[in-house]
C-alpha positions in Angstrom: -116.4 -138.4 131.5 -118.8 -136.3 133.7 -122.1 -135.0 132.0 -122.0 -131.3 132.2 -125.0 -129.3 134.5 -126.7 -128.1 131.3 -126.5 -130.7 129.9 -127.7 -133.0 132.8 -130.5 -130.0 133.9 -131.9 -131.0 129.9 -131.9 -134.6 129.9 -133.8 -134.1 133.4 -136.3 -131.8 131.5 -136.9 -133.6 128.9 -137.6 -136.8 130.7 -140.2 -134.7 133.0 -141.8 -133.3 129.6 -142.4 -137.2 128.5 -143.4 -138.1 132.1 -146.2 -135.6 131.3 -146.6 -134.3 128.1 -147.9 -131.2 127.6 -151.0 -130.0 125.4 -148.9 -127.5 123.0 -145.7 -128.3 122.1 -144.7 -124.9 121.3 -142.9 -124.0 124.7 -141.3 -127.0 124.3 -140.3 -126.5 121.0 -139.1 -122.9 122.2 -136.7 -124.6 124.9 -135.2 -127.0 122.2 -134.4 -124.1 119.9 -132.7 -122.0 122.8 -130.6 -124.6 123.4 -129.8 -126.4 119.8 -131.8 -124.1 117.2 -128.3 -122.5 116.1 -127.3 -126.0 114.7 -130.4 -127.5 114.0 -133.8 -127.1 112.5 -136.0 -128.8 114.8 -140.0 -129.7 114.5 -142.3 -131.8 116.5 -144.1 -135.0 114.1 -147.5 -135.8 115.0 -145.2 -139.3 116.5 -141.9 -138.1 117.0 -139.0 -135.0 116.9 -136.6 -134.7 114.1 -133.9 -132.8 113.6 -132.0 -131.5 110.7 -128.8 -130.0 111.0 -128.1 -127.1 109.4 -124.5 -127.8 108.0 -124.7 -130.0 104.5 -121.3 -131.1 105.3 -121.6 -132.3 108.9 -119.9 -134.8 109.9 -122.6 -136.4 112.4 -126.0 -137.6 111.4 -127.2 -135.0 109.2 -131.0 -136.2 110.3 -132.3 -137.1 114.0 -135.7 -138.7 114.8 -136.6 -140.2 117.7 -139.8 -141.2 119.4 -139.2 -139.7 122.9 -137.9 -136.4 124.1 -135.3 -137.4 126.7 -134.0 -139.8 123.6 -133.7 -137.0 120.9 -132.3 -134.5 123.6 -129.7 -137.1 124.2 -128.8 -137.5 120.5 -128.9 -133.9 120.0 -126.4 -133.5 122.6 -123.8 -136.9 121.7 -125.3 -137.1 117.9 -123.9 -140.5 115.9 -121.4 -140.1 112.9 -122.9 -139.3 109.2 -123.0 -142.6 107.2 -122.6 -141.7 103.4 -121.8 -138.8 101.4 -123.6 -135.7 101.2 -125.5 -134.5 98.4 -123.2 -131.3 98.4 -119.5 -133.7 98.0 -118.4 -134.1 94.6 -119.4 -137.3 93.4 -116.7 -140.1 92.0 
């Protein structure tokens, strides 16, 4: 399956922002929530991103953290399944 432009135009981003990472992550920060802030709340770690969706009941991993940008844009784009209930089910 072919990677889409945007998707391909972000991955290429985000490997040139760990290539040379900026000062202030803000800007950065600004382009991930344009582009995945309706589905997740995202923050920069003083080691790593992490990302939390927004849905309790979401089927993929509910929580993202990875050490490099290009890494956690990838998993925001393809993200893994959700291993375990969620607080929210009904317990048996």
């Amino acid at each position: 399956m072919a990677i889409s432009p945007e998707r391909t135009d972000l991955i290429l981003w985000a490997r040139a922002v760990d290539q040379a990472p900026p000062e202030d992550w803000k800007g950065t920060l600004d382009r991930l929530k344009e582009a995945f802030g309706d589905r997740y709340f995202l923050r920069r770690l003083p080691s790593c991103w992490m990302a939390t969706d927004r849905d309790p009941n979401t089927t993929t991993e509910p929580t993202i953290l990875q050490d490099s940008l290009e890494q956690f844009v990838r998993a925001l784009l393809d993200p893994g399944p959700r291993y375990g209930q969620s607080w929210n089910s009904p317990h048996i």
